[in-house]
C-alpha positions as CSV (number, residue, x, y, z in Angstrom):
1,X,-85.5,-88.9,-19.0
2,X,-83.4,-91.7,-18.4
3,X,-82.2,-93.0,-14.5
4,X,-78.6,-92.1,-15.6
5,X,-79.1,-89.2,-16.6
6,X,-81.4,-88.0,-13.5
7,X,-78.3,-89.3,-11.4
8,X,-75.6,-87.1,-13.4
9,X,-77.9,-84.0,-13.0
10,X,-78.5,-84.4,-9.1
11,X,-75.3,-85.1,-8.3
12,X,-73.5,-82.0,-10.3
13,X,-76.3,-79.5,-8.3
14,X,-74.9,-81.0,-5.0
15,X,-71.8,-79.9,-6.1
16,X,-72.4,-76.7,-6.9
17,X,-74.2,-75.9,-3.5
18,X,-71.1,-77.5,-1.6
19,X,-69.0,-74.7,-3.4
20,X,-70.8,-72.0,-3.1
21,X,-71.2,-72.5,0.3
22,X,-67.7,-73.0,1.0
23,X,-66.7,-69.9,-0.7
24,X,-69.3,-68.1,1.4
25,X,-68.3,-69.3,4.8
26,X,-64.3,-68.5,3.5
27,X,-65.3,-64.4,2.9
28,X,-67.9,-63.9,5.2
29,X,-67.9,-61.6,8.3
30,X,-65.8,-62.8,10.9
31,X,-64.3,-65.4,8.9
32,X,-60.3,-66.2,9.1
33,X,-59.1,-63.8,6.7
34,X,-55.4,-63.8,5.6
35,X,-53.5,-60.9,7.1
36,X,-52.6,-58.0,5.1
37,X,-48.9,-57.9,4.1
38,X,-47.0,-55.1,5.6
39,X,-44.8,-52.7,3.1
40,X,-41.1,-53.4,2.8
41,X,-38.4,-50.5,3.7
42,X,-37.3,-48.7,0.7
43,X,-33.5,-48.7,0.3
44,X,-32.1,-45.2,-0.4
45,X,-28.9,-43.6,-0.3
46,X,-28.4,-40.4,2.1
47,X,-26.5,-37.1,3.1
48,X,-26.3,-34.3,5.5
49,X,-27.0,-30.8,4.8
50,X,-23.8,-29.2,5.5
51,X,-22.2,-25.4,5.8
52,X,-19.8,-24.8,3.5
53,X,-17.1,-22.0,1.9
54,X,-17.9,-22.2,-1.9
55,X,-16.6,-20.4,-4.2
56,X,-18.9,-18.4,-6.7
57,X,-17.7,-19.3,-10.6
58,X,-18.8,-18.0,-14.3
59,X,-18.5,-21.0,-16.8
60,X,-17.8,-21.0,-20.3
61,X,-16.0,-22.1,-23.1
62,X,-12.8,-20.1,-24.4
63,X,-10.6,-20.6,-27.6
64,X,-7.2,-20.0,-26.9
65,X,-4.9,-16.9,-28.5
66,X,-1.6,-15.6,-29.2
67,X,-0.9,-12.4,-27.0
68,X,0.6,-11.1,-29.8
69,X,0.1,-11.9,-33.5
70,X,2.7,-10.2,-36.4
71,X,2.6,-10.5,-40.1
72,X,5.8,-10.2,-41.7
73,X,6.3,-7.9,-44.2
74,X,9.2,-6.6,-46.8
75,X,9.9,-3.2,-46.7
76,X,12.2,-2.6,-49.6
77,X,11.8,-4.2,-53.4
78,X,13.7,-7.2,-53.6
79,X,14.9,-10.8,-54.3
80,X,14.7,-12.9,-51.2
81,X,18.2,-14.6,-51.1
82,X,18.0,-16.7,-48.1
83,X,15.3,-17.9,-45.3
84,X,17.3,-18.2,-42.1
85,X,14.8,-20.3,-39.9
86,X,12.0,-23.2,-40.6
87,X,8.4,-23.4,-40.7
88,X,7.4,-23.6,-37.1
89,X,10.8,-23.1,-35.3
90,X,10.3,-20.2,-32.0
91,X,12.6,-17.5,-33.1
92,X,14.0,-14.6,-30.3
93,X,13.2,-11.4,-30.6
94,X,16.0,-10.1,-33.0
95,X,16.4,-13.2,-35.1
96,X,17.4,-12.9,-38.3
97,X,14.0,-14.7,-40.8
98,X,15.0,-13.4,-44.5
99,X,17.5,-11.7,-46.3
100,X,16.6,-9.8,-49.5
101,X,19.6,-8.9,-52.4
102,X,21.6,-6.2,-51.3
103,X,23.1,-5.3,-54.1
104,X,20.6,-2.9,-55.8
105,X,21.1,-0.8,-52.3
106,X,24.8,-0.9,-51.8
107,X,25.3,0.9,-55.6
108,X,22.5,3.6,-54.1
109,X,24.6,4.5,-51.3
110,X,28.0,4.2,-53.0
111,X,26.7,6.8,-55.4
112,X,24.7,8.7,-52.6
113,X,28.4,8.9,-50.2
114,X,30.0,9.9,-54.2
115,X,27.4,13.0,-54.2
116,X,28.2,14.0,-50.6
117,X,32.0,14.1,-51.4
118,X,31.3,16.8,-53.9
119,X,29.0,18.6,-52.8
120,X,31.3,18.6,-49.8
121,X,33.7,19.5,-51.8
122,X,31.6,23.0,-53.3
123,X,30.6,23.5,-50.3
124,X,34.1,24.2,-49.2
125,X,34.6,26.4,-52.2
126,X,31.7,28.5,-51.9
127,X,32.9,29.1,-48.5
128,X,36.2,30.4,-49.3
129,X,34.2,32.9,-52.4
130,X,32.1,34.3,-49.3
131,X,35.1,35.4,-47.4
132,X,36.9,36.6,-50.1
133,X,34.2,38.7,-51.3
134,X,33.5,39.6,-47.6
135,X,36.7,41.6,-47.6
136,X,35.9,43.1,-51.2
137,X,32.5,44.4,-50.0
138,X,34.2,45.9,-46.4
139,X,36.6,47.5,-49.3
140,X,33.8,48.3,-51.9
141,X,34.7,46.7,-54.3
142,X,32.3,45.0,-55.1
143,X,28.4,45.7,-55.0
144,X,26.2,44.5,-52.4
145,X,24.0,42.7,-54.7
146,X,26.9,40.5,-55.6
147,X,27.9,40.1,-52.2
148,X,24.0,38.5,-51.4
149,X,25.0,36.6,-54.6
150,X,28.0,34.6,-53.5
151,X,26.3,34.4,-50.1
152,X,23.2,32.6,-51.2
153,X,25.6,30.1,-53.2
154,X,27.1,29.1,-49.8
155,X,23.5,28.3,-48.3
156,X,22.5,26.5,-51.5
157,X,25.9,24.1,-51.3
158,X,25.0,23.8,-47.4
159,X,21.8,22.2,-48.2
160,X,22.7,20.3,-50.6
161,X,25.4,18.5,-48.1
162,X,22.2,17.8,-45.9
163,X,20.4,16.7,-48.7
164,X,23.1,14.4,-49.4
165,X,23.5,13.3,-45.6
166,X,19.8,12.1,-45.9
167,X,19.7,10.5,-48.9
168,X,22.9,8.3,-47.5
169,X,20.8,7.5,-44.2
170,X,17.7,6.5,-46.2
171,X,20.0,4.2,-48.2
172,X,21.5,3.0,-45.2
173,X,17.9,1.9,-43.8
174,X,16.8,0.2,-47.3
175,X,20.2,-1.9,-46.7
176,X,18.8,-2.1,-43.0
177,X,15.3,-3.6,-44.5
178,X,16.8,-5.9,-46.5
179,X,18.0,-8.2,-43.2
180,X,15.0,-8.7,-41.8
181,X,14.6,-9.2,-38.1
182,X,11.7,-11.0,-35.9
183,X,9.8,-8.0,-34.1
184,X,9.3,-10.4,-31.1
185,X,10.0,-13.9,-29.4
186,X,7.2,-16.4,-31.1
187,X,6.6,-19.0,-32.9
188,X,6.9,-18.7,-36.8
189,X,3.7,-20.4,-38.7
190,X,4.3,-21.4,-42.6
191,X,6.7,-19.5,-44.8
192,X,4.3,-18.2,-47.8
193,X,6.9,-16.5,-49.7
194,X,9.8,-18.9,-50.7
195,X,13.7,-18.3,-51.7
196,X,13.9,-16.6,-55.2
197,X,11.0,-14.8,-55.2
198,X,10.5,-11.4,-55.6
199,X,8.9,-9.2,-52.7
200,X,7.8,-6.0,-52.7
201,X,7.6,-3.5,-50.3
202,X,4.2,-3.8,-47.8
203,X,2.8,-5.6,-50.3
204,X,-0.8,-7.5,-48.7
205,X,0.9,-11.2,-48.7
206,X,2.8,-11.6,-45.3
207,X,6.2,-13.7,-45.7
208,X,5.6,-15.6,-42.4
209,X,3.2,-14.5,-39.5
210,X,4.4,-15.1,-35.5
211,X,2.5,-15.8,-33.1
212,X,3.7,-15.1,-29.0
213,X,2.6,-17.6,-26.9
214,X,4.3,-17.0,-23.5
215,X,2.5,-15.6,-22.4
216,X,-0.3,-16.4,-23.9
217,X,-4.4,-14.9,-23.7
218,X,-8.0,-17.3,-23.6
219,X,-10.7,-15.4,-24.9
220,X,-14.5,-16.0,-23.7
221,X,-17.7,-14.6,-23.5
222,X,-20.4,-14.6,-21.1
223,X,-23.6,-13.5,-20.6
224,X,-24.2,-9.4,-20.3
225,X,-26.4,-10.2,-17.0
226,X,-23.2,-11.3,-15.3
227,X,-21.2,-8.2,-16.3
228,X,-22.0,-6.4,-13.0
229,X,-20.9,-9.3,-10.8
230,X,-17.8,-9.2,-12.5
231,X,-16.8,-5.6,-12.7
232,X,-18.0,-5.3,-9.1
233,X,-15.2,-8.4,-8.1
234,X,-13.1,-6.8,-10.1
235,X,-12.9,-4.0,-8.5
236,X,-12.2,-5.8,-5.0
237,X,-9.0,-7.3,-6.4
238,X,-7.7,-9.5,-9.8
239,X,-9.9,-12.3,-11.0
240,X,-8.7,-15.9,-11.3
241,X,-9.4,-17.6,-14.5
242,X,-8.7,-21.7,-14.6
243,X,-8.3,-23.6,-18.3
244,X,-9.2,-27.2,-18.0
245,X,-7.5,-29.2,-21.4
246,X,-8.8,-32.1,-22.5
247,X,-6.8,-35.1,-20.6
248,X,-5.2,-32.3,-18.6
249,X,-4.9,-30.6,-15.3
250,X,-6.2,-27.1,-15.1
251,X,-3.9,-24.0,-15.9
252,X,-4.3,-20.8,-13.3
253,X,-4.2,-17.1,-15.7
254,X,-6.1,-13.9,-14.3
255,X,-8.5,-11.6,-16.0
256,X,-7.2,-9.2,-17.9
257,X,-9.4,-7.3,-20.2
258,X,-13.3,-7.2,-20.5
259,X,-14.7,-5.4,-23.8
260,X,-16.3,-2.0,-24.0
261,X,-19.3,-3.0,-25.9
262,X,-21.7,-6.3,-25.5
263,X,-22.9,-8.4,-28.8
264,X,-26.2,-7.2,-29.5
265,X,-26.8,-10.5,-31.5
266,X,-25.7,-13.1,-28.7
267,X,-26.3,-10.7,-25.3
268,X,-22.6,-11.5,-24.6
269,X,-19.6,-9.7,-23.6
270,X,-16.4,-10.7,-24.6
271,X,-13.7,-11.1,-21.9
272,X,-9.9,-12.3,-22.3
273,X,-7.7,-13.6,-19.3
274,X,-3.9,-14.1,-19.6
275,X,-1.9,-17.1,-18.7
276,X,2.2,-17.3,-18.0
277,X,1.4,-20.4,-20.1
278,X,5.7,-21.2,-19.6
279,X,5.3,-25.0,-20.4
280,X,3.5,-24.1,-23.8
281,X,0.4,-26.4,-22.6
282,X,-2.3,-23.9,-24.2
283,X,-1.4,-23.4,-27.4
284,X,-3.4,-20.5,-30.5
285,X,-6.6,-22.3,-31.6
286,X,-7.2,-24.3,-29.1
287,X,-10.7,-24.6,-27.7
288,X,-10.9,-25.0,-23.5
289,X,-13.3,-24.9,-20.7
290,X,-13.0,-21.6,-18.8
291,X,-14.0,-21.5,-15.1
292,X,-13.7,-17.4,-13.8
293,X,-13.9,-17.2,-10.0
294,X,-15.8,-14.7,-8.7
295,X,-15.6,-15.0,-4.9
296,X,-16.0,-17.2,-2.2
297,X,-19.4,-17.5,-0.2
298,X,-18.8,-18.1,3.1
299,X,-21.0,-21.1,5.2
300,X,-23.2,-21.7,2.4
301,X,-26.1,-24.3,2.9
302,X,-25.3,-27.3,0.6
303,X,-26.6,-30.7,-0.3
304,X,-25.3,-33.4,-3.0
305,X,-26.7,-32.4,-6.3
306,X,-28.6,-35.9,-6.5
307,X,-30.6,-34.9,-3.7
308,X,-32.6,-32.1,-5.3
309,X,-35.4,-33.2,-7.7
310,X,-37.6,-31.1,-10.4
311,X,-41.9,-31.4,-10.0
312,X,-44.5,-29.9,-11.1
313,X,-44.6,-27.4,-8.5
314,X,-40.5,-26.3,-8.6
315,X,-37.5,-28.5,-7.3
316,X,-37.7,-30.1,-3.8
317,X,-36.2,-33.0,-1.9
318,X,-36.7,-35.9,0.4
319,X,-36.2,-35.4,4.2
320,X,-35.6,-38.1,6.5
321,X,-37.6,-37.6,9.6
322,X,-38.5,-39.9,12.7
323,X,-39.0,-43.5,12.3
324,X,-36.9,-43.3,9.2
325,X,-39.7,-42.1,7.2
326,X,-39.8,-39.7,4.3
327,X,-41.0,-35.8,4.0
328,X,-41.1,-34.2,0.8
329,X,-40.1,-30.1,1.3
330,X,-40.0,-27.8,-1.4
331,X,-36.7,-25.9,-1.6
332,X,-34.8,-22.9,-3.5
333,X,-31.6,-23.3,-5.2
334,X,-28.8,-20.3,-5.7
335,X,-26.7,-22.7,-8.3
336,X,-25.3,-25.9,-8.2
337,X,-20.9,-26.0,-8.0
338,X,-19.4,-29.2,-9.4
339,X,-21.6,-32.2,-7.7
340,X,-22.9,-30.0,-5.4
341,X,-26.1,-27.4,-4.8
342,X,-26.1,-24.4,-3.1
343,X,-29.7,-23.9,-1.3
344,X,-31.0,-20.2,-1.0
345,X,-33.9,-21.6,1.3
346,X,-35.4,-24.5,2.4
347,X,-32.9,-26.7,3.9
348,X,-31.5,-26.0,7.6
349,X,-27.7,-27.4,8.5
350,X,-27.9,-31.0,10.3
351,X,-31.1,-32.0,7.9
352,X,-30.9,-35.7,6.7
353,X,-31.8,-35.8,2.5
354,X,-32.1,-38.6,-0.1
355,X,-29.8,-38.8,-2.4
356,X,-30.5,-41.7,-4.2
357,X,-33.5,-44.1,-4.6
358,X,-36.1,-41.4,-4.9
359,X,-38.4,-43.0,-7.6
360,X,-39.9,-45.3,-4.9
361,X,-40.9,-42.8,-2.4
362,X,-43.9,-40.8,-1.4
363,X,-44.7,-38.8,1.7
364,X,-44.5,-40.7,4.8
365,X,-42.6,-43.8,2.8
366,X,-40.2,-46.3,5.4
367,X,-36.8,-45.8,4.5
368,X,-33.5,-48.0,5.2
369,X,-30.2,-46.7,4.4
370,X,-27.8,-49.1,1.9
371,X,-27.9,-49.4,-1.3
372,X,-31.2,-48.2,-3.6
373,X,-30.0,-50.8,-6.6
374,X,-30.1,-53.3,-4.9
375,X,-34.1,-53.6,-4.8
């Protein structure tokens, strides 16, 4: 082996003795060791649990309804000579929508009032042939057969009269049911027999259907567990029902009918709530959130929705306790109301909770109070 070569070799073993015992005097025992770095505060966002009046609500989805809904029909045979509103217009109760061809009708009842004047007019003369022969029988004259004879002619032209008497009224309605009237004040949807046609009388195609919308009724349903809660309100007093439109502010009705029977296939029950609805904001068809208040629960125990988080082992939050550190406790929750959460148990009034910034905590975690995005 050559000199250089020895050289290179000694002096790369000197080396590696000067670093390994350099790193064993930096980690052994009682050696200067770097101290360990102490956790940071976490930056969370709190709230304190409060007593509170909240009310108690059912929530669902309605679709909107005339309170009253009436398909116009024709009574009598006819021509339609004239529409007297248009598509969509509100008409008053009253109103005059169609007009059928009178004509046909007025020659009934002229010949109808013809047949009244003669029978009338019989009548009168089998009268005067009753007393007449009155006086002949009291006299003999004549039998009393023929008596009974002239007598029964007198009831026979009475009748008749009547008979004529109510054909003339029932003409007289026919001409009535050729004006026809809106039954109530509403809004009239599309016309869907036009001018000219013929009509006939409660035939299965409507002219024009109306629809009363003040007021007006929201139909919703609701689950049949909730149907004893709201009979038993109900029977404290009337129910508020609130709409909220899209882009709108809510609209106040009351309950006012709750069906006999539940849908076996959903588990529902269908209820329906009225509203004055005099601005016309809810309108038939229309699909809203409904919000049915049940009653107000007085001091109820209630945190910030935020606060309340799901685990494996239920929902539970984060108190803050001394030295701004963290507790996890498990709670119970009644129902949450808007942003809020009712607590059945768990929770005591005065209690400091997280609300935000819970994803970096643990049991016994340092806490500061500001903002937890900021991290």
């Amino acid at each position: 082996m050559s000199s250089t070569r020895r050289t290179f070799i000694v002096i790369a073993c000197a080396l590696a003795i000067a670093l390994a015992a350099f790193v064993a005097s930096r980690y052994a025992p009682g050696s200067h060791a770097a101290p360990a770095r102490t956790p940071s505060a976490v930056p969370v966002s709190v709230a304190t649990v409060a007593h509170k009046d909240v009310p108690v609500r059912i929530r669902a989805i309605g679709n909107v309804e005339p309170l009253t809904t009436v398909a116009i029909k024709a009574r009598v045979d006819g021509q339609i000579d004239a529409v007297r509103f248009k598509e969509g217009d509100e008409v008053r109760a009253g109103a005059i929508l169609f007009e059928l061809d009178r004509r046909p009708f007025e020659a009934q009842f002229a010949q109808a009032q013809a047949n009244l004047l003669r029978d009338k007019a019989l009548l009168a003369h089998a009268v005067e042939q009753e007393k007449r022969n009155r006086d002949l029988l009291a006299q003999k004259f004549i039998s009393p057969d023929a008596y009974e004879q002239v007598k029964t002619n007198v009831d026979t032209a009475a009748a008749t009269v009547k008979a004529d008497d109510a054909a003339i009224r029932s003409v007289q309605l026919s001409l009535d049911y050729c004006t026809i009237r809106s039954p109530l004040t509403g809004y009239a949807g599309r016309v869907m027999i036009q001018q000219g046609n013929l009509v006939k009388a409660n035939d299965t195609n409507a002219l024009v259907v109306i629809n009363q919308v003040v007021p007006i009724n929201v139909s919703f349903s609701v689950p049949e567990s909730e149907l004893a809660d709201v009979r038993h309100y109900q029977a404290d007093g009337e129910l508020q029902v609130a709409v909220q439109l899209p882009n709108g502010k809510p609209v106040s009705g009351r309950l006012s009918f709750i069906d006999n029977t539940t849908d076996i296939t959903t588990g529902t029950i269908k209820l329906k709530a009225e509203f004055a609805n005099s601005d016309k904001v809810l309108w038939p068809g229309q699909f809203v959130n409904v919000v049915l208040t049940l009653t107000t629960q007085k001091n109820a125990i209630v945190t910030p929705a935020t606060a309340v988080q799901n685990g494996p082992n239920g929902q539970y939050v984060f108190i803050v306790g001394a030295n701004n550190t963290v507790a996890l406790r498990d709670v119970k929750v009644a129902r949450t109301e808007g942003d809020e959460t009712v607590i059945a148990s768990g929770l005591a009034p005065g209690e400091s909770v997280v609300t935000a910034g819970q994803l970096r905590l643990a049991p016994g975690t340092r806490i500061t109070v500001g903002n937890p995005n900021s991290a």
